[in-house]
N, C-alpha and C positions, 0 to 999 in steps of 0.2 A: 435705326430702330429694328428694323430686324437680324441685323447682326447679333444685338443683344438679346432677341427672343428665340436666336437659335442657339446661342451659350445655354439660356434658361434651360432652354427643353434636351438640348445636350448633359445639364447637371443635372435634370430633375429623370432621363434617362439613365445614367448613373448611377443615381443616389437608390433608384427603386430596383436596378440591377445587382447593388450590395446589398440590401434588403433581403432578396430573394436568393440569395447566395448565403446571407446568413439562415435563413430561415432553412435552406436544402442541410445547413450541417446539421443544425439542430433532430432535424428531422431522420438523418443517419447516425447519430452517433449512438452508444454499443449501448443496452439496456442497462440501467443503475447508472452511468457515466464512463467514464475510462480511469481506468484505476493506475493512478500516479503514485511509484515508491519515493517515500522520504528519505530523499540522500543523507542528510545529516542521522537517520534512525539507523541506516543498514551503517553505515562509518562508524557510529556506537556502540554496533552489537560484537556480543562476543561470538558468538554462535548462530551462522544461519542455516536453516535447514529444510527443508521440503516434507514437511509431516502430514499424516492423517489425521482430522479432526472430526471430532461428533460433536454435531450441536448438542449444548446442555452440556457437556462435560468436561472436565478439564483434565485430562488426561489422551495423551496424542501418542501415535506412534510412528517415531521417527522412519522416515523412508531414503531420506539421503540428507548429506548434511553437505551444504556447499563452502563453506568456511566456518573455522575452529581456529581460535588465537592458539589451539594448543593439540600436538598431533596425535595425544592419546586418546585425546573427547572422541575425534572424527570416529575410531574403531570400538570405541566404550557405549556412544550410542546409535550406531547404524543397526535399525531393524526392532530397534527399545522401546521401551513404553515410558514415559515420561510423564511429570505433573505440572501443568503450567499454571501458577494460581492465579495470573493475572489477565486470563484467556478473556471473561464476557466483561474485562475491562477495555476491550480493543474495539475504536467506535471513531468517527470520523470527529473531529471536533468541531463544536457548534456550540451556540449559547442556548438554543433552545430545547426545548423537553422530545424523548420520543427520535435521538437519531437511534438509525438501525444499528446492531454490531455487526463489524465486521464478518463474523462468519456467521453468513444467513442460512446454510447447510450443509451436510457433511462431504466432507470433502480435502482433497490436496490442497496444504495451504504452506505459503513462504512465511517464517516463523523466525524474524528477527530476537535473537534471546542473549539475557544476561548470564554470564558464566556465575552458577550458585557457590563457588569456591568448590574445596578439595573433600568436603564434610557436607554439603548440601545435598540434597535432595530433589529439591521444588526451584524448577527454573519459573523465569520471570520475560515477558515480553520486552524488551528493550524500549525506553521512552522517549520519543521524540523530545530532542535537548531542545535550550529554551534558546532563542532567536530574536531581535526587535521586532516588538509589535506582537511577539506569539510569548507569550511568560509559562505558558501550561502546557506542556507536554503531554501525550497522551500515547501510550500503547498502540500503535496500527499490525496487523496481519494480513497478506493479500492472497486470494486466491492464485493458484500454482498456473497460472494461462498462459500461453505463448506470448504476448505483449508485456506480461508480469516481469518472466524471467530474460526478456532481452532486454528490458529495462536494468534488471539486476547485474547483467552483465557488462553494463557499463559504466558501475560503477568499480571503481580500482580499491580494492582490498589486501592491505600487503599482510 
């Protein structure tokens, strides 16, 4: 009998020590959450880039651009000003009403974009393609942070 009340208090030791381990993450982890880039979004983009962004508008200007499917964009828009029209369509996906968008303020942002062709104008945030279980794509943008871009960096872009 008390072999078995010592397993008990051993599991029930445990159990309230992972508890409290989850509860210590919870309690550090970074304000808003940690912000996870969508491999399969940066793989589809034509254009990444490192832009300045103002809330409310949609127009940015490029600050570096880290990959171009094509090497004259890279010199055509380093330092440009750019229209991105599907800027306050970039927002975390959720079924319910009221998520925030992406860019909460002005600031460096990573800027996953669609090449507008040879005649265009107005780039396009690139859409998270569609997946099982995910059918809707959605525009994401991440703020330009140290954790952002070492995640960026691992993903393989030829």
């Amino acid at each position: 009998m008390k072999a078995a009340y010592g397993r008990f208090v051993l599991c029930l030791a445990l159990f309230v020590g992972w508890l409290g381990y989850l509860g210590y993450l919870v309690a550090e982890r970074p304000d808003g959450g940690m912000r996870v880039l969508s491999r399969p979004q940066i793989l589809v983009s034509d254009i990444d880039v490192i832009a300045s962004v103002k809330k409310g508008t949609d127009t940015v200007t490029i600050k570096d651009v880290l990959y171009a499917n094509d090497e004259t964009i890279r010199e055509r828009l380093k330092g440009k000003e750019i229209l991105v029209t599907n800027l306050e369509d970039c927002r975390a996906p959720a079924q319910r009403p009221g998520v925030p968008a992406d860019v909460q303020a002005d600031g460096e942002y990573l800027l996953p974009l669609q090449d507008p062709g040879p005649e265009g104008k107005e780039y396009r945030v690139a859409v998270t393609p569609p997946s099982p279980g995910f059918r809707h794509g959605t525009p994401r943008v991440y703020p330009a942070t140290a954790g952002v871009m070492a995640q960026y960096r691992q993903i393989p872009k030829h």
